[in-house]
C-alpha positions in Angstrom: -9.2 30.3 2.6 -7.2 27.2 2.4 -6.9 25.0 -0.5 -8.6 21.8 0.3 -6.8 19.4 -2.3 -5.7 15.8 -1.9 -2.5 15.3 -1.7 -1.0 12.3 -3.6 1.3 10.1 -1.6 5.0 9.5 -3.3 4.9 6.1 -2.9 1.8 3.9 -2.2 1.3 2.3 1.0 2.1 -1.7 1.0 2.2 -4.5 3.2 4.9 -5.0 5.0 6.9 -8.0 3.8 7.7 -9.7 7.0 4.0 -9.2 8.7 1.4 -8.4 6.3 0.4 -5.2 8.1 0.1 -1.8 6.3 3.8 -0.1 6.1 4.4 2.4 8.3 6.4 6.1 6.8 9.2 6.1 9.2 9.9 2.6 9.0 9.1 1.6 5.0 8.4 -1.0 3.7 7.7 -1.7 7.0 5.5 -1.6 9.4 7.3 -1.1 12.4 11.4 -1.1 13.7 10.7 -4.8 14.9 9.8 -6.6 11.7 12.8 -4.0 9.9 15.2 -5.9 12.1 14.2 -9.1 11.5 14.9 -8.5 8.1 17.7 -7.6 8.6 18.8 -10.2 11.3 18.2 -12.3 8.2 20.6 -11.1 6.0 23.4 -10.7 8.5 23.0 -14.5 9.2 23.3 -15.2 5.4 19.5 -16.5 5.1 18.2 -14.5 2.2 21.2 -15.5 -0.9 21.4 -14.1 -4.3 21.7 -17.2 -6.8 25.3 -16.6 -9.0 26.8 -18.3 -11.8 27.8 -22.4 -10.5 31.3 -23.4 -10.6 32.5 -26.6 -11.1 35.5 -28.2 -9.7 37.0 -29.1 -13.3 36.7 -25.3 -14.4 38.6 -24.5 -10.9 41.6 -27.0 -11.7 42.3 -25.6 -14.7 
C-alpha cells in the first residue's frame, strides 16, 4: 500500500511580481516565460537601479 502523505512544497507558491497571478514551477517567481522576460527586458534597459553612495563634483576634483 502506498503512503498517502502530503508533501510539503520547498518553497511556497507566490504571485508573480509582474502579473499578480500564482507562480508557475518552471518559470518562478513567475508565472509564465512572458512576464520572466519582461522583467528582464527591464533590467537590460537600465529601468530597475540599485541606489549607491552620491558623489559630488567637489569630492571628484580633488
Amino acid at each position: 500500500m502506498a503512503d498517502t502523505q502530503k508533501v510539503t512544497p520547498l518553497r511556497p507558491r507566490r504571485a508573480c511580481p509582474e502579473c499578480g497571478q500564482p507562480s508557475a514551477r518552471e518559470t518562478y517567481p513567475f508565472c509564465s516565460k512572458r512576464c520572466k522576460d519582461v522583467d528582464l527586458n527591464r533590467w537590460l534597459n537600465g529601468a530597475y537601479t540599485i541606489p549607491g553612495p552620491t558623489t559630488d563634483d567637489a569630492d571628484e576634483q580633488e
